[in-house]
C-alpha positions in Angstrom: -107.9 -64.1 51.2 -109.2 -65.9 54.0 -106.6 -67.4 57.0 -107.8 -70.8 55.7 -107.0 -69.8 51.9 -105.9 -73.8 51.0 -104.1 -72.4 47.8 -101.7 -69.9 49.1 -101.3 -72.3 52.1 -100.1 -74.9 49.3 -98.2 -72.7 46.9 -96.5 -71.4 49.9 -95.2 -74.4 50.9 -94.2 -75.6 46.9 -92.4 -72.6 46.6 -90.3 -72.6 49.9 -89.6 -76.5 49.0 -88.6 -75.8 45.2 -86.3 -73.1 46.8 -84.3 -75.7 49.3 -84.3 -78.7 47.0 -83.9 -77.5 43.5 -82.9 -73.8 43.9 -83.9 -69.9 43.3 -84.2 -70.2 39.9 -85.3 -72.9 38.9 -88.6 -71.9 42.1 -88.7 -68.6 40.2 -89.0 -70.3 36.9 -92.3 -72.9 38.4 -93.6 -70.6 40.5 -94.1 -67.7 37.5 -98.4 -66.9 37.0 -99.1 -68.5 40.7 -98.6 -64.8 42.3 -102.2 -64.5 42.6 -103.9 -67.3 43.0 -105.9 -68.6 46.0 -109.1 -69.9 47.1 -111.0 -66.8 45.3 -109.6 -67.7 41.4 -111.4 -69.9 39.1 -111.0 -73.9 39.0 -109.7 -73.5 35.7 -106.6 -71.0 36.6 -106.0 -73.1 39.1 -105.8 -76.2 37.2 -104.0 -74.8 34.1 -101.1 -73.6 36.1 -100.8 -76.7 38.5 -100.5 -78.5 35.1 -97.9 -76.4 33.5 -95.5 -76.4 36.8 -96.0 -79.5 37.1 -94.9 -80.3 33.5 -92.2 -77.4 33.9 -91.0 -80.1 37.4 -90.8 -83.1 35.2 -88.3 -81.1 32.6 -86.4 -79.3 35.0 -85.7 -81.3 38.3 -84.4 -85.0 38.4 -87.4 -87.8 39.8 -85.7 -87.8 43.4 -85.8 -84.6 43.6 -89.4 -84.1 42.4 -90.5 -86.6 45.2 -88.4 -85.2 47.9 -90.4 -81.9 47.0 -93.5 -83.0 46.6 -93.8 -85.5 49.1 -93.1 -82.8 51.4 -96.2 -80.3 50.6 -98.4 -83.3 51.8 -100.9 -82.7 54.0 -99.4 -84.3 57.6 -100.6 -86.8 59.9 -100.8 -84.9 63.7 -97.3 -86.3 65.4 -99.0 -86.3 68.7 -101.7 -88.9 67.6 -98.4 -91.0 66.7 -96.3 -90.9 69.6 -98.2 -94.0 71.3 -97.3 -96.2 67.7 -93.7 -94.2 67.5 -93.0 -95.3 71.5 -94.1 -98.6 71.1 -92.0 -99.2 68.0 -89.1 -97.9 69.5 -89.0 -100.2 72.5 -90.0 -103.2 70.4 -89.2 -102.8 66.9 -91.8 -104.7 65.3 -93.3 -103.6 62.8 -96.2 -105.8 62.3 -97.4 -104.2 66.0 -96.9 -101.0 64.7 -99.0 -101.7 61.8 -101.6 -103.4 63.8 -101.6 -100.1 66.1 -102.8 -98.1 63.2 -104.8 -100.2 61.7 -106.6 -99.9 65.2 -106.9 -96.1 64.9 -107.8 -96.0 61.1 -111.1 -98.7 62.4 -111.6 -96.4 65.3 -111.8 -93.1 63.3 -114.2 -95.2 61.1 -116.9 -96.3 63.5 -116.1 -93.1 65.7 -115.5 -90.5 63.6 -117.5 -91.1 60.2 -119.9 -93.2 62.1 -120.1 -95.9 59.4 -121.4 -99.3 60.3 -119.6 -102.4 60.6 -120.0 -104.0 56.9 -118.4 -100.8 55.3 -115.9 -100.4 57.7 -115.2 -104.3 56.8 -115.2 -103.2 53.0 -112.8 -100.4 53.5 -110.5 -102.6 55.3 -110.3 -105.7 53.4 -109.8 -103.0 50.4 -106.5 -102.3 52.2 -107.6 -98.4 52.2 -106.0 -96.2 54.4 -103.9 -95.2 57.2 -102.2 -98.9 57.7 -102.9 -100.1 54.1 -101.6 -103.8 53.6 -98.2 -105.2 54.7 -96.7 -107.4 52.6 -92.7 -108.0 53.8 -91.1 -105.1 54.2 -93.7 -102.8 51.8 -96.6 -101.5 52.7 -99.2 -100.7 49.8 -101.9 -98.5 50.8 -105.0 -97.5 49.1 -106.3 -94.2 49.8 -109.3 -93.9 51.2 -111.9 -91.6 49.2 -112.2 -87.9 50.6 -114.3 -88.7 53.9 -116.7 -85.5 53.1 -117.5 -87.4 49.5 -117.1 -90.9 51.3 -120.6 -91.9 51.7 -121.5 -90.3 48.1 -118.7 -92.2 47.0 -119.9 -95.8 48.3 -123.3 -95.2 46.4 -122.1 -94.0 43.2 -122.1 -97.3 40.8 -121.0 -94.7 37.8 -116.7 -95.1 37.6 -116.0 -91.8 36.0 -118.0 -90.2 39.0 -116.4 -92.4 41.4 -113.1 -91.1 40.3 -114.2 -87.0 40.2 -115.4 -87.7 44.2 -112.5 -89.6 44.9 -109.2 -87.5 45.7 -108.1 -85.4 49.1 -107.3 -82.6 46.6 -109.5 -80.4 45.4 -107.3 -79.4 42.5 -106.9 -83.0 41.3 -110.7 -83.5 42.1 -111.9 -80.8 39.6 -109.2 -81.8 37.2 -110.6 -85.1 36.5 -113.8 -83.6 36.5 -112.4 -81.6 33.6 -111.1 -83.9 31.7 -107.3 -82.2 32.4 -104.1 -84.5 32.8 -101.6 -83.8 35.4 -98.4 -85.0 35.5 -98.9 -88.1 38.2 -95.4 -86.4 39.7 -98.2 -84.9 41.4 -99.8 -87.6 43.2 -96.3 -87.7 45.4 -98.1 -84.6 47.4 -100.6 -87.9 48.2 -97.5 -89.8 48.7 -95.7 -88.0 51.0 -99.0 -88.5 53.8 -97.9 -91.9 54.3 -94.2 -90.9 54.0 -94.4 -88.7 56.7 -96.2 -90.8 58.9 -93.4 -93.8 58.9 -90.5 -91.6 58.8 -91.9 -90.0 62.3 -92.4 -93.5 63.8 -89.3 -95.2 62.5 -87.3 -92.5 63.0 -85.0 -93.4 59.6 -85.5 -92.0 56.0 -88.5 -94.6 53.7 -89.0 -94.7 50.3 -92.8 -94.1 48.4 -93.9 -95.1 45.3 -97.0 -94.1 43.4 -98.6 -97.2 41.7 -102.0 -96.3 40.7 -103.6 -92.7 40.8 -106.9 -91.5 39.8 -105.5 -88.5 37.6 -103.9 -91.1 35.6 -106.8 -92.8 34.7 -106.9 -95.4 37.5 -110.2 -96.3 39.7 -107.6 -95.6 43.3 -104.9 -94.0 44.3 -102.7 -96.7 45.8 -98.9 -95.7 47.4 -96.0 -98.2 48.1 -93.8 -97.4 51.3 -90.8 -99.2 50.9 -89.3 -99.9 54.3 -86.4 -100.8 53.7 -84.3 -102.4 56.5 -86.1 -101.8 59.7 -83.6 -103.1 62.1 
């Protein structure tokens, strides 16, 4: 197993979040069959068990406490490339700056960092994909924005069902609808729980997220409400 090994990385952290928020045995009970998988076991091990904990989640824990777990095996935002947005907020507390300020680095990681040119970067915005995603009151819906390694592929493709197989961040989802496999759209609150961590670090208070549309449910996006509640 390599240091890298995303799986074990994953199931690590499911496990040790199933343990604080739902308890030992109900982690035991999820967590049974995943003892040796990792980067090195087939796509379809992989898949099948995700599926049946996930399934095993939905009849076992209450939907606050799914989120709460799932939201926090997302993959996180760095802090230090949001203490600029998370200073700013914190001597003004606007919110409509602090969603201009990452809207700013989402374009800038765009032209910068996937080098794409100004009438897709355009596109992607207007879509009201990624990091800022649209503001509308006190909610912010965001779109994800397709895996950037798949991202160019994905612009080209014209075919939906292929569209949706390049689309995710995760590669279990990914070869899932690939597959033809449902998953439990509790799932999709690993997604969820980017954006949740992102606000929660520059508001410094607790926010709500909300999956609306999700590719492993049969939708063309994955698109996340963060309900901000009261921001004063």
């Amino acid at each position: 197993m390599s240091e890298e090994d995303f799986e074990r990385s994953w199931l690590e952290k499911f496990a040790r979040y199933l343990d604080e928020v739902a308890g030992e045995e109900i982690r035991k009970e999820i967590m049974k069959g995943s003892e040796d998988l990792s980067d090195n076991s087939s796509r379809e091990q992989i898949i099948s068990w995700s599926r049946e904990a996930i399934e095993k989640m939905d009849s076992q824990i209450d939907e606050k406490k799914r989120i709460d777990i799932m939201t926090a095996c997302a993959c996180k935002y760095p802090e230090s490339d949001l203490q600029e947005i998370r200073e700013s907020y914190e001597e003004t507390k606007d919110i409509d700056l602090v969603h201009q300020m990452l809207q700013k680095r989402f374009v800038s990681f765009l032209k910068n960092g996937l080098k794409l040119n100004d009438e897709c970067i355009k596109e992607i915005v207007d879509a009201g994909w990624g990091l800022a995603g649209i503001k509308k009151g006190n909610t912010i819906i965001a779109t994800k924005i397709p895996k950037s390694g798949y991202l160019i592929e994905y612009m080209k493709e014209k075919d939906p069902e292929k569209k949706r197989q390049l689309y995710c961040h995760c590669p279990r989802v990914r070869d899932a609808v690939k597959c033809g496999v449902e998953i439990s759209s509790t799932y999709c609150y690993c997604g969820a729980g980017f954006y949740r961590g992102i606000w929660e670090y520059i508001l410094q208070k607790p926010v709500a997220v909300e999956v609306l549309q999700s590719v492993i449910e049969g939708d063309d996006v994955c698109r996340i409400a963060i309900h901000l509640q009261d921001t004063k």
